[in-house]
C-alpha positions as CSV (number, residue, x, y, z in Angstrom):
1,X,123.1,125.9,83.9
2,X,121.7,123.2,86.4
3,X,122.8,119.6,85.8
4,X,119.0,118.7,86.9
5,X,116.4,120.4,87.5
6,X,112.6,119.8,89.2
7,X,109.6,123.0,88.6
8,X,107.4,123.1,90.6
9,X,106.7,119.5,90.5
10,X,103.3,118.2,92.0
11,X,101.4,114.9,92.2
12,X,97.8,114.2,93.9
13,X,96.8,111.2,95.1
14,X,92.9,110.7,95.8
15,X,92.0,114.7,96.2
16,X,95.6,114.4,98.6
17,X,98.4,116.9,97.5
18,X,101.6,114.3,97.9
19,X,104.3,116.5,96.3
20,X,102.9,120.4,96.1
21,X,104.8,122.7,93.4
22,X,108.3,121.7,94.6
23,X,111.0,123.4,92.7
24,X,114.9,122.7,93.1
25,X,118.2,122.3,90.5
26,X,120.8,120.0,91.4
27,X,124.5,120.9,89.8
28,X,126.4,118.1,88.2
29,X,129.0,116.7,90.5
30,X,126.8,117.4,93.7
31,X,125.7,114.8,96.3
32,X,122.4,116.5,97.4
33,X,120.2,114.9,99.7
34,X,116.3,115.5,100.3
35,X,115.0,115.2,104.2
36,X,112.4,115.5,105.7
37,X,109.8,114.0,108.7
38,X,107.7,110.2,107.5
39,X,105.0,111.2,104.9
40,X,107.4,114.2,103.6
41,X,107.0,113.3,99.8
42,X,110.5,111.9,99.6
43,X,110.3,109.0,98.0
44,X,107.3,110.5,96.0
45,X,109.9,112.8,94.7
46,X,111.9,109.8,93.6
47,X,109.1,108.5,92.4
48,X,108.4,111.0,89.9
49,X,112.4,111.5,89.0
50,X,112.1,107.7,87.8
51,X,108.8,108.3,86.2
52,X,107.0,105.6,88.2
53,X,104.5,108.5,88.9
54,X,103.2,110.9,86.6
55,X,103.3,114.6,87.2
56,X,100.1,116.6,87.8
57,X,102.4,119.9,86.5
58,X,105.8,120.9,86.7
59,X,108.8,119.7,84.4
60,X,112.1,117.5,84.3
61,X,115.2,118.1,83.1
62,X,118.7,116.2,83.1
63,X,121.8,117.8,80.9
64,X,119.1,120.1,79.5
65,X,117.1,117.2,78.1
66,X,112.9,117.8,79.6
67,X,111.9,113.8,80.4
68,X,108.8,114.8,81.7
69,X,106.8,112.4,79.6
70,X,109.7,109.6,79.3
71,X,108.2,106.3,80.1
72,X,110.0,104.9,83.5
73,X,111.0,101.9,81.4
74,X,113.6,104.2,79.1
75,X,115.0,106.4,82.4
76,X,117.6,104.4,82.6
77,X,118.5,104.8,79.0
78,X,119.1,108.6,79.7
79,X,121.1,107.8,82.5
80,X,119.5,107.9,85.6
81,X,119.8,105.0,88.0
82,X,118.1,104.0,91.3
83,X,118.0,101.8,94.5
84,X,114.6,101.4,96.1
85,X,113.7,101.4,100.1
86,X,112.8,97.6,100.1
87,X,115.7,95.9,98.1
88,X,115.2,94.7,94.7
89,X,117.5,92.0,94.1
90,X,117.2,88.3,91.8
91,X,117.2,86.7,95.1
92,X,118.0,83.4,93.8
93,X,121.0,85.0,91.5
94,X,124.8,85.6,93.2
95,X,126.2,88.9,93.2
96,X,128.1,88.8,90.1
97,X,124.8,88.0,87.8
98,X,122.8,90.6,89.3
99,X,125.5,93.2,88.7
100,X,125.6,92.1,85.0
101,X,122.2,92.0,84.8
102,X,122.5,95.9,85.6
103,X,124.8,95.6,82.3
104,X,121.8,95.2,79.9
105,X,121.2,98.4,79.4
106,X,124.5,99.3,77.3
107,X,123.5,95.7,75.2
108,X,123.6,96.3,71.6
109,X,122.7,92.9,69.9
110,X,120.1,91.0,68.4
111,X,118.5,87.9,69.3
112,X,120.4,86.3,66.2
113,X,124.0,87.6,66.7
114,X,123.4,86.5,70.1
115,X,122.2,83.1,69.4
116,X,125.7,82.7,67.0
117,X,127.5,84.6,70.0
118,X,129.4,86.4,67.1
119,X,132.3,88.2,68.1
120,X,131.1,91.3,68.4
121,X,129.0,89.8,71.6
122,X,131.8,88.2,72.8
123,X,133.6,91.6,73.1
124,X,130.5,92.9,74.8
125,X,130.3,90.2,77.1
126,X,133.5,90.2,78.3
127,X,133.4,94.5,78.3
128,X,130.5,93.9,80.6
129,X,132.4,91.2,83.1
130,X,135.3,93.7,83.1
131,X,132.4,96.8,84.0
132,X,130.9,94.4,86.7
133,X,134.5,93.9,88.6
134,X,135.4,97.0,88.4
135,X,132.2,97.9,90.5
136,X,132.7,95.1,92.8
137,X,136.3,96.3,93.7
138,X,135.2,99.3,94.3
139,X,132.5,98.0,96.7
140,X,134.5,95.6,98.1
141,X,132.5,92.8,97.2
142,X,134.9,91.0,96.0
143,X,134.6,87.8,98.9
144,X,130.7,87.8,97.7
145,X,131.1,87.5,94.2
146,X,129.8,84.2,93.6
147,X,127.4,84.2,96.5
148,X,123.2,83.7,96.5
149,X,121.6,87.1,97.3
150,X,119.3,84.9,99.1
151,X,122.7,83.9,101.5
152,X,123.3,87.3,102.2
153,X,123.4,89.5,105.0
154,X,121.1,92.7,104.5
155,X,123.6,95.3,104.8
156,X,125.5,93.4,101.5
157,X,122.4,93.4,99.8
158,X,121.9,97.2,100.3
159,X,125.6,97.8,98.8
160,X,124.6,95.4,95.8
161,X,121.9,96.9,94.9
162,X,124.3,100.3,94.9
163,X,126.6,98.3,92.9
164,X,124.5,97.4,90.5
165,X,122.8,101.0,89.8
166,X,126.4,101.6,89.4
167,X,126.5,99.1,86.5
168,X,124.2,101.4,84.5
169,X,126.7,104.4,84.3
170,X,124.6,106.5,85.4
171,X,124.6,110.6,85.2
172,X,121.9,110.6,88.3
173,X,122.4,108.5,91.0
174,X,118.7,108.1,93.0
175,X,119.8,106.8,96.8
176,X,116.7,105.6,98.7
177,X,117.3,105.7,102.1
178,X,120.5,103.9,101.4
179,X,121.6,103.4,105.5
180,X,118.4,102.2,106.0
181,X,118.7,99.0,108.1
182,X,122.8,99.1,108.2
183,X,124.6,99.2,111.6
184,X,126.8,101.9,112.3
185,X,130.1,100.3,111.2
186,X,128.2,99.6,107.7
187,X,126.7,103.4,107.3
188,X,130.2,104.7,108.2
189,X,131.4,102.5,105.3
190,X,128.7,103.9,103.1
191,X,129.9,107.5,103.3
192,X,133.2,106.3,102.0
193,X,131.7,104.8,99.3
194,X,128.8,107.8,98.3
195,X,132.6,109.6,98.4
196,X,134.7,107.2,95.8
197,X,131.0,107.3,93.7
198,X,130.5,111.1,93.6
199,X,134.3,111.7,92.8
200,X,136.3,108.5,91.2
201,X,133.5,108.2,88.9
202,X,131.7,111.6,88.6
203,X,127.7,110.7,89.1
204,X,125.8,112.9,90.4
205,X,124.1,112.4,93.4
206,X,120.6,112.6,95.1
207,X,120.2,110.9,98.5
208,X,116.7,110.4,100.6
209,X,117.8,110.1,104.0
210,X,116.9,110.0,107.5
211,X,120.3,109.7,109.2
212,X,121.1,113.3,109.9
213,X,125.4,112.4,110.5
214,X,125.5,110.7,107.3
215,X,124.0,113.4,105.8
216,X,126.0,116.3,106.9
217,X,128.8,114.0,106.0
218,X,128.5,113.5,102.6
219,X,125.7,115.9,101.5
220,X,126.8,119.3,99.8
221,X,123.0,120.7,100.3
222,X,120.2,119.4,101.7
223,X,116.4,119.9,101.0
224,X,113.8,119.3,103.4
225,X,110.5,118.6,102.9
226,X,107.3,118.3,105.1
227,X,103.8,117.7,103.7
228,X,104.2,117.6,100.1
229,X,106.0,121.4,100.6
230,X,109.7,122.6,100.2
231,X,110.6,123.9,103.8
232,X,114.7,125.1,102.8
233,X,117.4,124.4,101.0
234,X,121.2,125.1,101.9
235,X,124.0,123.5,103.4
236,X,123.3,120.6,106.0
237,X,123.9,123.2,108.9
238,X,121.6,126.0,107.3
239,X,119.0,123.3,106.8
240,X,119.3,121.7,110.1
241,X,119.0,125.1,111.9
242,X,115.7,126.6,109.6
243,X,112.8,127.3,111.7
244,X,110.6,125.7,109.8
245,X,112.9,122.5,109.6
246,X,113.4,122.9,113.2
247,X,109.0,123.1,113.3
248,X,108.4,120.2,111.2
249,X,110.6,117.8,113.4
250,X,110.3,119.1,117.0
251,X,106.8,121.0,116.3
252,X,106.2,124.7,118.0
């Protein structure tokens, strides 16, 4: 049984097919990645995954659960987390709020025990500080703890905004374009990491990517996409070497 699975998936956006009856199952424990030329339907995908979109047809399952028709505002609550192409970060917050902010989810209190801080949030608050630095030692972000997102340099804020999906516990991880901006030494670093996330703490992967090393790296298959259509799906090597992969990149 597949961990998650997309069927035949579309979405239509002003008479223009963006996503057209794509179909694929991702097994839990996998880091799977979805390629594919600009204008594939990538991030439409992950769009739809997160329920920002609403499907035309198809169907969405996680752990057998269909969340088709979840609203994007309770994804999180079945345990599927996301970073975004353009970070989304409380600029003005350091490091260590925004991760706790990721916390909120797992929140069980009321406005009243809160306001009385009765021990029960106390033992939360502190279970969530202990969740937060866990993440940021295993992100090594431990020298910008206390820092201004603001003061940042972008390749940080990329692996704080992974830090913080982390803080969800997610089942799904959703990676947009996560080397996107980083120099070489930083994407590098990111493999490691996409390596201690898909096996130290068992989430399941799903990567939109455009760097093709970093891919075969730390993919265990690969989808590619072009025009709103599933071209293949295999290992990075079979997918690299389809015809119609080949077609969509380099053109006949």
């Amino acid at each position: 049984m597949s961990f998650f699975r997309a069927d035949n998936v579309s979405v239509s956006f002003g008479g223009v097919k963006a996503v057209a009856d794509v179909s694929f199952e991702v097994q839990q424990g996998e880091v799977f990645s979805i390629v594919g030329p600009n204008g594939a339907g990538k991030t439409t995908v992950f769009n739809l995954i997160s329920r920002i979109y609403d499907l035309d047809t198809g169907r969405l399952t996680l752990d057998d659960q269909d969340f088709t028709k979840v609203p994007a505002h309770r994804v999180a609550e079945i345990g599927i987390a996301r970073t975004f192409q353009n970070i989304e970060l409380f600029e003005q917050e350091t490091v260590l709020k925004n991760l706790l902010i990721g916390c909120h989810i797992h929140r069980k209190s009321n406005i009243f025990s809160d306001i009385l801080f009765l021990p029960r949030v106390r033992r939360s608050e502190l279970a969530f500080r202990r969740m937060a630095e866990d993440v940021i030692d295993l992100m090594d972000l431990q020298h910008y703890r206390h820092q201004v997102i603001a003061n940042l340099p972008y390749g940080v804020r990329k692996m704080v905004e992974v830090a913080r999906a982390l803080c969800l516990q997610p089942k799904l991880l959703l990676l947009d374009e996560p080397s996107s901006g980083l120099n070489p030494e930083e994407t590098e670093d990111l493999s490691f990491w996409l390596e201690d996330i898909n096996q130290e703490l068992g989430i399941t992967v799903i990567m939109v990517e455009h760097d093709m090393n970093l891919v075969s790296q730390a993919s265990h298959r690969v989808m590619a996409m072009a025009d709103g259509k599933l071209l293949a799906v295999g290992t990075p090597a079979e997918v690299q070497s389809h015809p119609d992969v080949v077609r969509a990149y380099l053109g006949d």
